[in-house]
DRENPA-3360 file (N, C-alpha, C; in nm, 2 decimals, always signed):
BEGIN
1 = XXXXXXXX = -1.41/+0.55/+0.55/-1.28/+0.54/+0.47/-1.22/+0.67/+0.44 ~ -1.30/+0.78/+0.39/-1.28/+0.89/+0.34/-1.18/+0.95/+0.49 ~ -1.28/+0.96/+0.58/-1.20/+1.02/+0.76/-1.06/+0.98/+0.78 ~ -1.06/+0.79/+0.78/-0.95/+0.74/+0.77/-0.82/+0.75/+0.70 ~ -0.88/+0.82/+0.56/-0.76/+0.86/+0.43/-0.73/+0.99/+0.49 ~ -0.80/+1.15/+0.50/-0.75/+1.16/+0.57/-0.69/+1.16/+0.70 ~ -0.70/+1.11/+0.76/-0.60/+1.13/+0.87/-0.47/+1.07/+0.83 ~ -0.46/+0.99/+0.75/-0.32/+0.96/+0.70/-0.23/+1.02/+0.62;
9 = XXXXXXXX = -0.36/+1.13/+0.57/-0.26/+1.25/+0.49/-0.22/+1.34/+0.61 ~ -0.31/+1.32/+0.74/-0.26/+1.44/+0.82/-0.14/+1.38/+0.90 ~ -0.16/+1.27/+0.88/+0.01/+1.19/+0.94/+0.16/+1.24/+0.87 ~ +0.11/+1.19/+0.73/+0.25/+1.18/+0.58/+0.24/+1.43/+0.60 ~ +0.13/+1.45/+0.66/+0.24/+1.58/+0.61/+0.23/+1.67/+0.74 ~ +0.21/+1.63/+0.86/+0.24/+1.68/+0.99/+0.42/+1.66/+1.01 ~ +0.42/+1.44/+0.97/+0.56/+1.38/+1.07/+0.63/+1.40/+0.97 ~ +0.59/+1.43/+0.86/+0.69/+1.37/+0.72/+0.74/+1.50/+0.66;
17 = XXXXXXXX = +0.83/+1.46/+0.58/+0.93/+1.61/+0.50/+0.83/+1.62/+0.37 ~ +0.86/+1.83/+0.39/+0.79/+1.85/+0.21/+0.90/+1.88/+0.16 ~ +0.89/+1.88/-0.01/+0.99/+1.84/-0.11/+0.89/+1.92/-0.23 ~ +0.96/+1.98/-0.28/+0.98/+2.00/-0.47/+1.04/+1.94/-0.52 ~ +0.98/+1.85/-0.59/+1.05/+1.78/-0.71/+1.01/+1.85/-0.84 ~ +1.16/+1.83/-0.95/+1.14/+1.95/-1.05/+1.09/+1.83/-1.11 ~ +1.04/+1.87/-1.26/+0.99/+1.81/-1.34/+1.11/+1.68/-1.40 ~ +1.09/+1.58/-1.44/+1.23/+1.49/-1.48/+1.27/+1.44/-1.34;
25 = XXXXXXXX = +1.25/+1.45/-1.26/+1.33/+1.39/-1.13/+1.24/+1.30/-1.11 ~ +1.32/+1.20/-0.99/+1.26/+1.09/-0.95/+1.22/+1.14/-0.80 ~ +1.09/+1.11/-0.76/+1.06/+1.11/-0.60/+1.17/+1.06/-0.50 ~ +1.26/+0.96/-0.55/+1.33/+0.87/-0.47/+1.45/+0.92/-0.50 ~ +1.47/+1.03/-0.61/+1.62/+1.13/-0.60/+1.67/+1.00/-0.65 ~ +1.75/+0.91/-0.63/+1.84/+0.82/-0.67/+1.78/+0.69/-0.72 ~ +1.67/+0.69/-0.72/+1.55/+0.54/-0.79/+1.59/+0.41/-0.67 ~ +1.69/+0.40/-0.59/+1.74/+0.28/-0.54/+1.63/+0.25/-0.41;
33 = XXXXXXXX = +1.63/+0.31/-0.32/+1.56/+0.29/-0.19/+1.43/+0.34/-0.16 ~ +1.35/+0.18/-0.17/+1.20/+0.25/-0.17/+1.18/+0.24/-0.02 ~ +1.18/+0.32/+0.05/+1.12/+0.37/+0.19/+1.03/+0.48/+0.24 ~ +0.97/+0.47/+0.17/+0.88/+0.60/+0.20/+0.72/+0.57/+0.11 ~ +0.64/+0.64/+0.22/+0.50/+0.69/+0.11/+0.49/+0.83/+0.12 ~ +0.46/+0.87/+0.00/+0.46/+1.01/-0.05/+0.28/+1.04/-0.09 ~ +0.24/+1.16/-0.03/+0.14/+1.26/-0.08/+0.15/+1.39/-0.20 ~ +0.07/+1.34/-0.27/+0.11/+1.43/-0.42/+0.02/+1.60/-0.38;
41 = XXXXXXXX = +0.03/+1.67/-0.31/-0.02/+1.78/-0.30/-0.07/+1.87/-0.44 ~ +0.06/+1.91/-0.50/+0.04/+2.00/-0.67/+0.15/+1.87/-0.72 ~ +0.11/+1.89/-0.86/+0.15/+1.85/-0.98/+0.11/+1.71/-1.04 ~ +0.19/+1.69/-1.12/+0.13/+1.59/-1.24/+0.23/+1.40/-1.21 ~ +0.23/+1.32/-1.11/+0.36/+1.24/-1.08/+0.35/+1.12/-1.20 ~ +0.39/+1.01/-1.26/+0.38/+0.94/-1.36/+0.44/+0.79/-1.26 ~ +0.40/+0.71/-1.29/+0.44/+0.54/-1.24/+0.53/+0.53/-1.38 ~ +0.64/+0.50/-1.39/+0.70/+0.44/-1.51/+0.84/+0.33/-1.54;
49 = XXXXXXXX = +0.87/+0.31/-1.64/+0.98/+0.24/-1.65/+1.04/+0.28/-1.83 ~ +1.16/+0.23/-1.81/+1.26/+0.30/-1.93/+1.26/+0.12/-1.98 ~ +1.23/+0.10/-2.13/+1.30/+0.00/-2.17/+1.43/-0.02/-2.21 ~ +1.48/-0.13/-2.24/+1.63/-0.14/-2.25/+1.70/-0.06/-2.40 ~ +1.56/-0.01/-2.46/+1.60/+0.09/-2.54/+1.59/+0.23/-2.54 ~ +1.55/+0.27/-2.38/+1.58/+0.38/-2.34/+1.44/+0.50/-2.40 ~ +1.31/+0.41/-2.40/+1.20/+0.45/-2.43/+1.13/+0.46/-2.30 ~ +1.02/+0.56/-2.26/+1.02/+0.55/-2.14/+0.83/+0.50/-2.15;
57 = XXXXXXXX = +0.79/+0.45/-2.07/+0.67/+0.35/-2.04/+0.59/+0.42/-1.91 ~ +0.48/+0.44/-1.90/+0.42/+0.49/-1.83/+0.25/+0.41/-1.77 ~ +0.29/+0.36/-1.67/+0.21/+0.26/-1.65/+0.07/+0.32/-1.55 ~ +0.08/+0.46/-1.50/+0.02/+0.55/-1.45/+0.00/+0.68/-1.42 ~ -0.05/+0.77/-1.41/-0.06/+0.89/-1.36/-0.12/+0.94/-1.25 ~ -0.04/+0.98/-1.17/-0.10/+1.07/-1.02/-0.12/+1.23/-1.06 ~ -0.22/+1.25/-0.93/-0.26/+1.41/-0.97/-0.28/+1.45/-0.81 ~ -0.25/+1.56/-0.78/-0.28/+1.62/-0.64/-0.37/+1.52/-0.56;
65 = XXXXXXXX = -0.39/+1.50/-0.44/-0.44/+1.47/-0.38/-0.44/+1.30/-0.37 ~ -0.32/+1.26/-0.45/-0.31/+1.08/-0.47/-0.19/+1.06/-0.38 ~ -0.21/+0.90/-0.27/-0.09/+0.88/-0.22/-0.05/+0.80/-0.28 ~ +0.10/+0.81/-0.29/+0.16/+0.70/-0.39/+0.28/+0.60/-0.28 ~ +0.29/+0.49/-0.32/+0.45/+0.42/-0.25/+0.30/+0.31/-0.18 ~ +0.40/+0.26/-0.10/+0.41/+0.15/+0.00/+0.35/+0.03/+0.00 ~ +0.42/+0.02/-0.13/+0.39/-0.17/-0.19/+0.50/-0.20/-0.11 ~ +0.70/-0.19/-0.07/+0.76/-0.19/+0.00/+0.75/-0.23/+0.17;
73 = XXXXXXXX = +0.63/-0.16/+0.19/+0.56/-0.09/+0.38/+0.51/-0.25/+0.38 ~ +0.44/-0.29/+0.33/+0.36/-0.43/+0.30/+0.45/-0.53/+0.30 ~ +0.55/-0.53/+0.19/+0.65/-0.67/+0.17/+0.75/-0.71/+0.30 ~ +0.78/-0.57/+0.37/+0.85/-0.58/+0.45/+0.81/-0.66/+0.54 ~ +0.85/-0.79/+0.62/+0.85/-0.84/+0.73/+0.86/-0.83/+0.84 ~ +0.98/-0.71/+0.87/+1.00/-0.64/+1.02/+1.06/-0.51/+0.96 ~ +1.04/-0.42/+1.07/+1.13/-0.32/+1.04/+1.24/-0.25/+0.97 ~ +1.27/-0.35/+1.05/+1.46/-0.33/+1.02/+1.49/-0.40/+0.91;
81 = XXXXXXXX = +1.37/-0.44/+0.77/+1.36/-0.48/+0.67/+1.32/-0.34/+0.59 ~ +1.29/-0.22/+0.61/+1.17/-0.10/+0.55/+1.32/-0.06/+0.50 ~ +1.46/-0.03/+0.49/+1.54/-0.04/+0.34/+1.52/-0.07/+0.24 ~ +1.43/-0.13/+0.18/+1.39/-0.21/+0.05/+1.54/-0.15/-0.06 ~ +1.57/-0.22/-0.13/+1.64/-0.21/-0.24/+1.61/-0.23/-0.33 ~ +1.51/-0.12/-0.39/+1.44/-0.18/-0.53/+1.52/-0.21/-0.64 ~ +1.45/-0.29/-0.72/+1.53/-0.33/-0.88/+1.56/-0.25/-0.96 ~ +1.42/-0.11/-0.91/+1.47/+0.03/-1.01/+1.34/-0.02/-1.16;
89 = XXXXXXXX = +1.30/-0.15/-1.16/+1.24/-0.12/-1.24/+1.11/-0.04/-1.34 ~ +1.06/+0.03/-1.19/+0.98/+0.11/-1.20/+0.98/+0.21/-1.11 ~ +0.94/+0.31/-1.09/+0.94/+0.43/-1.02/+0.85/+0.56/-1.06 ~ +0.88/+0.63/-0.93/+0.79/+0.80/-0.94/+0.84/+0.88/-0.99 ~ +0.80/+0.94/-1.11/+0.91/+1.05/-1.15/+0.79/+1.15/-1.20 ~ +0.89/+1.28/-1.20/+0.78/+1.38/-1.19/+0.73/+1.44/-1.30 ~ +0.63/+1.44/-1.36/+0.58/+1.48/-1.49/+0.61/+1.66/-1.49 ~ +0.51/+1.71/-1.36/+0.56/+1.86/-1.38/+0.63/+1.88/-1.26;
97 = XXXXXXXX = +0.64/+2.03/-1.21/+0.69/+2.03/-1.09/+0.60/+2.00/-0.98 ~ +0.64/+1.87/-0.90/+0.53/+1.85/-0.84/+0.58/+1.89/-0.65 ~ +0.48/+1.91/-0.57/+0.50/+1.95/-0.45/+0.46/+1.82/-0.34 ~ +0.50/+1.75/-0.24/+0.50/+1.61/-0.23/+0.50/+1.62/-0.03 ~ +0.50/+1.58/+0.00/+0.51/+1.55/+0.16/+0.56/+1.40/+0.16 ~ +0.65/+1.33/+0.21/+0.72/+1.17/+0.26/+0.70/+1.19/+0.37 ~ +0.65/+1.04/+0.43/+0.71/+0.98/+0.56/+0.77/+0.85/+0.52 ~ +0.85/+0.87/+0.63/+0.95/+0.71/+0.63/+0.88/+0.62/+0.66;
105 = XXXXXXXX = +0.91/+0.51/+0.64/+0.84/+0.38/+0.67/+0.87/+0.35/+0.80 ~ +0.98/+0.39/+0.88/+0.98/+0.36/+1.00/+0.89/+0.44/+1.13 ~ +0.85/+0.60/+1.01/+0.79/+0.70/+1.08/+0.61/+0.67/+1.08 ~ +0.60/+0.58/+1.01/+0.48/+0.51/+0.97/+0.43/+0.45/+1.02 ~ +0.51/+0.31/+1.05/+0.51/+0.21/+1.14/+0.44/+0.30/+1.29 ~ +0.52/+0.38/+1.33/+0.48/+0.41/+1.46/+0.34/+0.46/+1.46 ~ +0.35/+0.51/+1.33/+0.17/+0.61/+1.36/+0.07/+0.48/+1.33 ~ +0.10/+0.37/+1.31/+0.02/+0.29/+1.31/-0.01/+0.23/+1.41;
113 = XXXXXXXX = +0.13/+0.20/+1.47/+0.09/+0.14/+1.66/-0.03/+0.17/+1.69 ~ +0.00/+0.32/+1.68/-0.16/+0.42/+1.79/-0.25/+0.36/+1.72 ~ -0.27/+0.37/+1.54/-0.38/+0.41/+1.48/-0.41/+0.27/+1.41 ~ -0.42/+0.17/+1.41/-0.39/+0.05/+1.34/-0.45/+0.07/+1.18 ~ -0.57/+0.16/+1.20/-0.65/+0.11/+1.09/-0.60/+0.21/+0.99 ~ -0.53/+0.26/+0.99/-0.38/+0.37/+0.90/-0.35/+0.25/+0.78 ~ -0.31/+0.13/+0.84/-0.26/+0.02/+0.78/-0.36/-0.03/+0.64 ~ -0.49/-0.03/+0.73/-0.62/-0.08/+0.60/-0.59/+0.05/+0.44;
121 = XXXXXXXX = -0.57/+0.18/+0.54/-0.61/+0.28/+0.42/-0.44/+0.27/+0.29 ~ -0.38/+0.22/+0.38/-0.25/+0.19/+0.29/-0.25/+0.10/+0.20 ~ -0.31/-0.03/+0.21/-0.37/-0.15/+0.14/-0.46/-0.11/+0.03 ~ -0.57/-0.02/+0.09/-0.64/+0.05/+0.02/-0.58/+0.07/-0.09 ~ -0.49/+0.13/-0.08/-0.41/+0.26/-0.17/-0.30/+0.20/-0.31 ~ -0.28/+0.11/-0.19/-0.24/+0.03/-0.31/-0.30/-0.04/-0.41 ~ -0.40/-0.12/-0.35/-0.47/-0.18/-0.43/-0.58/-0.15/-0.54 ~ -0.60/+0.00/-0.46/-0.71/+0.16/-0.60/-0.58/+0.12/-0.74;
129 = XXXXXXXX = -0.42/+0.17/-0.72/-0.34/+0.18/-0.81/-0.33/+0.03/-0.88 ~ -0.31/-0.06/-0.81/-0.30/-0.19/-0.90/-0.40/-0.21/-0.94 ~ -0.50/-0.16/-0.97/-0.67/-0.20/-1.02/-0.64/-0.10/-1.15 ~ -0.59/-0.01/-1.13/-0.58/+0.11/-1.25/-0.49/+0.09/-1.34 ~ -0.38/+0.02/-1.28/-0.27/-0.04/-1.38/-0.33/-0.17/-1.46 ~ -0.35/-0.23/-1.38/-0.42/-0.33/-1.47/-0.53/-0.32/-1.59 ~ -0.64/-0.23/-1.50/-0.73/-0.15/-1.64/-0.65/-0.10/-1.78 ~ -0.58/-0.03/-1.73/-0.47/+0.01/-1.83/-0.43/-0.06/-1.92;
137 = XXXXXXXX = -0.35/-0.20/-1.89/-0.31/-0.28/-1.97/-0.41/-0.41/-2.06 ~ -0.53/-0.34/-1.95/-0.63/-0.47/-2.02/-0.66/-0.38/-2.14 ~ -0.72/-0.27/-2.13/-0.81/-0.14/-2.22/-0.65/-0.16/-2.35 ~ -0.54/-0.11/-2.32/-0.47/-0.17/-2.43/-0.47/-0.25/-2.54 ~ -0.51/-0.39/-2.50/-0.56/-0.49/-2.56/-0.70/-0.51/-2.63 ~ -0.75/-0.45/-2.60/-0.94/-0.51/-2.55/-1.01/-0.40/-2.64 ~ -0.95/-0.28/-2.58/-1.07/-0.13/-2.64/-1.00/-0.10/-2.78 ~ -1.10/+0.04/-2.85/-1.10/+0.09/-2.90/-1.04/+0.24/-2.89;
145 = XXXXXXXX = -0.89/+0.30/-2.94/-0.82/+0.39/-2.92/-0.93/+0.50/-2.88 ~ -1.02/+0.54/-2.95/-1.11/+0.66/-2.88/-1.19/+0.59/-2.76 ~ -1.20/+0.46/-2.73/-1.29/+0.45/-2.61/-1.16/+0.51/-2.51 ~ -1.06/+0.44/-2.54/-0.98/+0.45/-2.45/-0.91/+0.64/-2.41 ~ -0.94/+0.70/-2.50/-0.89/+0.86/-2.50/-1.01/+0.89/-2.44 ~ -1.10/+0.87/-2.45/-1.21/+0.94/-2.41/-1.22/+0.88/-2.24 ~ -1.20/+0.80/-2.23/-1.17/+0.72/-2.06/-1.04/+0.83/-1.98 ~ -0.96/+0.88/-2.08/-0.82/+0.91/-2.03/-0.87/+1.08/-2.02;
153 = XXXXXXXX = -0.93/+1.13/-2.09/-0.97/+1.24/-2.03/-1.02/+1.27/-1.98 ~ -1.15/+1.19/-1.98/-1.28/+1.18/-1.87/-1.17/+1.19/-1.69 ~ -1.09/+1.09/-1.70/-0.98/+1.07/-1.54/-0.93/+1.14/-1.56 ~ -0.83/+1.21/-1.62/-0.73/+1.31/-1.58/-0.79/+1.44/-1.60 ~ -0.90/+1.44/-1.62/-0.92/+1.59/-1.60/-1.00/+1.65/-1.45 ~ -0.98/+1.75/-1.41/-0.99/+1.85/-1.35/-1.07/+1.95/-1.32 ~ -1.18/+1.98/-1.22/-1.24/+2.09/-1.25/-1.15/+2.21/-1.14 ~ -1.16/+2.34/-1.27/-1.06/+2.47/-1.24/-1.16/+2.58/-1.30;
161 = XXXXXXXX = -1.18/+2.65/-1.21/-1.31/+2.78/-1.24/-1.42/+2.71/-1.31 ~ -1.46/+2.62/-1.28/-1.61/+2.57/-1.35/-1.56/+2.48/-1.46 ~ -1.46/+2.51/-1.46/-1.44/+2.36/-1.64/-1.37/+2.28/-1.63 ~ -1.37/+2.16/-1.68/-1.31/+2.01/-1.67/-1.19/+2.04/-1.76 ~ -1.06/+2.06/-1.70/-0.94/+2.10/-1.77/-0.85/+1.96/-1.77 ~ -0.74/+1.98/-1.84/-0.63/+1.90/-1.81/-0.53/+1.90/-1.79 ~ -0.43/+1.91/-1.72/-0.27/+1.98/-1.70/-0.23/+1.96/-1.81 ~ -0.15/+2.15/-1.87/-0.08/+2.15/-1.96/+0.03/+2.06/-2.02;
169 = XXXXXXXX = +0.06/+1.95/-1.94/+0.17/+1.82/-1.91/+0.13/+1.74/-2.03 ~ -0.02/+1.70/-2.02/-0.09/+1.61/-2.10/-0.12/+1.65/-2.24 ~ +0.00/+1.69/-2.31/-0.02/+1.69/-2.49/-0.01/+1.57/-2.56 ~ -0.04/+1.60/-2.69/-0.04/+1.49/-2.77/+0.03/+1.39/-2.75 ~ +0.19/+1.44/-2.76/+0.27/+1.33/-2.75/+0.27/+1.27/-2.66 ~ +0.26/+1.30/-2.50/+0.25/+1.25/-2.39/+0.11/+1.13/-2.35 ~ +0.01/+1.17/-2.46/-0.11/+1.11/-2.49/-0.06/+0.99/-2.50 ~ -0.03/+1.01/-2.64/+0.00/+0.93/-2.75/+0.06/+0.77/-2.69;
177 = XXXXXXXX = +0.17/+0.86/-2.62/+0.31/+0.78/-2.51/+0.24/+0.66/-2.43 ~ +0.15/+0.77/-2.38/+0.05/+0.64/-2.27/-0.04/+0.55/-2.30 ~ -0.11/+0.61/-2.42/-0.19/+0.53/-2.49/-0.14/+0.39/-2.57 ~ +0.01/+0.40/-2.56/+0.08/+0.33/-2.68/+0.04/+0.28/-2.82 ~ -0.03/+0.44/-2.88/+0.02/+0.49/-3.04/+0.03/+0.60/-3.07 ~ +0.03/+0.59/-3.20/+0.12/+0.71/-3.26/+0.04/+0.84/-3.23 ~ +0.11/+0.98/-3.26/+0.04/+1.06/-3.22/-0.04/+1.15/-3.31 ~ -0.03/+1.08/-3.50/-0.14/+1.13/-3.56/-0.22/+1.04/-3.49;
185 = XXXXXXXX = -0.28/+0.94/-3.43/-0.38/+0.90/-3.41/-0.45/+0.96/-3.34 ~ -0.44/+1.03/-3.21/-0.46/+1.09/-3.18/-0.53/+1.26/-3.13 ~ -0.38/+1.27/-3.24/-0.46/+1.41/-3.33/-0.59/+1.38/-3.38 ~ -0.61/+1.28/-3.46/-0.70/+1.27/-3.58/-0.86/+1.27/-3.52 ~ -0.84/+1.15/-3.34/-0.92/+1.14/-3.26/-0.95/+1.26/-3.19 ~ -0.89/+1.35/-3.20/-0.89/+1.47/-3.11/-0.98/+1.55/-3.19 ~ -0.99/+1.59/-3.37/-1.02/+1.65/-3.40/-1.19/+1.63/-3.46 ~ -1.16/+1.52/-3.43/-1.34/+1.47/-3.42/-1.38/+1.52/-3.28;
193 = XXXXXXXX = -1.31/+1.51/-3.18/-1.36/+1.59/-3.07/-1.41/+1.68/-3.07 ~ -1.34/+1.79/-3.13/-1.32/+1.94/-3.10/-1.46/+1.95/-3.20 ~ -1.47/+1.86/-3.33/-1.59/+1.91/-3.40/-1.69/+1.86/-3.38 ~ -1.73/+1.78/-3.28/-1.84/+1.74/-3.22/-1.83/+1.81/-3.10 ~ -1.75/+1.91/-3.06/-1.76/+2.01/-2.93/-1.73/+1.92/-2.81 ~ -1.69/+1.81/-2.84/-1.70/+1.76/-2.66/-1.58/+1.78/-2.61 ~ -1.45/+1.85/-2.66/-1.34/+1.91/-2.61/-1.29/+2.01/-2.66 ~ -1.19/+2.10/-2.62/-1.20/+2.26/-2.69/-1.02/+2.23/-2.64;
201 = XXXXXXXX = -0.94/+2.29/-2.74/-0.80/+2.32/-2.73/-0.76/+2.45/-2.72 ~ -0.74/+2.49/-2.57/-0.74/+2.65/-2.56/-0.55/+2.67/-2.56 ~ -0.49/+2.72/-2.61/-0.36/+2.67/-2.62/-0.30/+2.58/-2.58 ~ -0.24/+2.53/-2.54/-0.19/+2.39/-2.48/-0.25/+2.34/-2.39 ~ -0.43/+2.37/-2.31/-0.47/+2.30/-2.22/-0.60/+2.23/-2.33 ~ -0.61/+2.08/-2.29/-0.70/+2.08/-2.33/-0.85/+2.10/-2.21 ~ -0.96/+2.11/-2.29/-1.09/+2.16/-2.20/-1.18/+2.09/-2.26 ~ -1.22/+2.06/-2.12/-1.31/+1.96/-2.16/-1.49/+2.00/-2.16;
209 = XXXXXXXX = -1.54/+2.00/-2.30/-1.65/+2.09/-2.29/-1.79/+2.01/-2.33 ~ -1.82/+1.88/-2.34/-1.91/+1.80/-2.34/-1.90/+1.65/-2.22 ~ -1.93/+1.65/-2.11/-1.86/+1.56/-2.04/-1.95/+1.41/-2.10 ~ -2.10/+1.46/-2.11/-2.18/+1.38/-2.09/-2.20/+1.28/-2.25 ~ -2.09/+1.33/-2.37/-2.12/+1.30/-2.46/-2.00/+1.23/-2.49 ~ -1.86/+1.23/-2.42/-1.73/+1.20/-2.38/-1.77/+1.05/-2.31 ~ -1.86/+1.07/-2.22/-1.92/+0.97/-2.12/-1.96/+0.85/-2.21 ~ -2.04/+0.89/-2.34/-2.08/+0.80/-2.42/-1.96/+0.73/-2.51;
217 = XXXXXXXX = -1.92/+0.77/-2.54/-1.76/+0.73/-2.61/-1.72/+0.64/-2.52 ~ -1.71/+0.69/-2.40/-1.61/+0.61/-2.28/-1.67/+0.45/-2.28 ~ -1.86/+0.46/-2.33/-1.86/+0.36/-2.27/-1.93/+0.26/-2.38 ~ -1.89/+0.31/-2.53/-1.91/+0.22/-2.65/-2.01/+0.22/-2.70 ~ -2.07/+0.35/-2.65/-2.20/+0.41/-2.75/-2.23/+0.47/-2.87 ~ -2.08/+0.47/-2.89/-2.07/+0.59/-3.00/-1.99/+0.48/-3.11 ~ -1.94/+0.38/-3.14/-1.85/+0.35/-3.23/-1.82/+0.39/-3.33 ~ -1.96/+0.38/-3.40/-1.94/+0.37/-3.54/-1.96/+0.50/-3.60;
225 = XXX = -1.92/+0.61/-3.50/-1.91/+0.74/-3.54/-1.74/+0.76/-3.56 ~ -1.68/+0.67/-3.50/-1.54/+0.62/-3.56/-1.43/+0.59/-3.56 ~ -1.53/+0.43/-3.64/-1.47/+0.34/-3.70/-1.51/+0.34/-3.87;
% end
């Protein structure tokens, strides 16, 4: 599987265009036409949607090395259907400045002719992200705000010179946002962290400095340290 994923990144950034997207922008520049799958090379990308009160909802997070798109590549029936006109209800927009490689779906299609099993790792790819969105919205419901912060750092963090970091992107409020509450909560959980050492706030990054005690949080061993 791993061989097969890449080669399909060596497909999306051999045949396909690279792009900077600034931070605030959408992958799709205009949100309307989903045709393409994109490779997150640098930066921070977000899955989201704006409610009709102009709050914005974030139903995922990509980080370097994630391919994102081609739920579209799938629905499509022929070709000359890979136009999709999305509803706009959701989309990629770019948390930081992120650096991206696209191929077209038509340019896709072809590399699959040769390679069929390109197609599996696309399904794949999809299906990793709809497994994660759905965690998301289950853990919403179901967990406990620190199990679920402690899950959220444990994944978005990073190892950078030897330490498990997290893009400067991911502050409180942006926490908060994802987690859907407030962001003394947060804080409050945060600063039980820092004083049980399992995370360190080196100016705006957080660092992640107990993994294995984070691990226990993640996985309901710790509750009643607090509740």
């Amino acid at each position: 599987m791993n061989q097969m994923r890449q080669k399909l990144i060596n497909v999306i950034m051999e045949q396909g265009i690279s792009e900077v997207i600034t931070k605030g922008e959408s992958l799709g520049k205009n949100n309307q036409v989903a045709n393409a799958i994109y490779y997150l090379e640098e930066g921070v990308c977000g899955l989201v949607r704006y409610t009709k009160a102009g709050e914005e909802v974030v139903y995922h997070y990509f980080q370097a090395g994630d391919i994102l798109g081609g739920v579209y590549f799938n629905l499509a029936e022929e070709p000359s259907s890979y136009n999709y006109k999305s509803d706009a209800r959701s989309y990629f927009l770019a948390k930081t400045t992120c650096k991206i490689y696209k191929i077209y779906y038509t340019q896709l299609n072809s590399a699959i002719q040769q390679e069929p099993m390109l197609a599996n790792i696309i399904s794949h790819s999809i299906a990793y992200n709809f497994h994660q969105v759905i965690g998301h919205v289950h853990e919403e419901k179901e967990e406990y705000t620190h199990v679920r912060l402690s899950r959220f750092l444990l994944k978005l963090s990073r190892e950078i010179d030897g330490e498990d970091r997290l893009d400067k992107h991911f502050n409180y409020i942006e926490i908060a946002k994802y987690l859907s509450v407030h962001t003394v909560t947060i804080s409050r959980i945060m600063a039980t962290f820092k004083k049980k050492e399992m995370v360190e706030k080196r100016g705006h990054q957080i660092i992640i400095k107990d993994k294995c005690a984070l691990l226990e949080v993640a996985q309901n061993m710790r509750n009643e340290e607090f509740l």
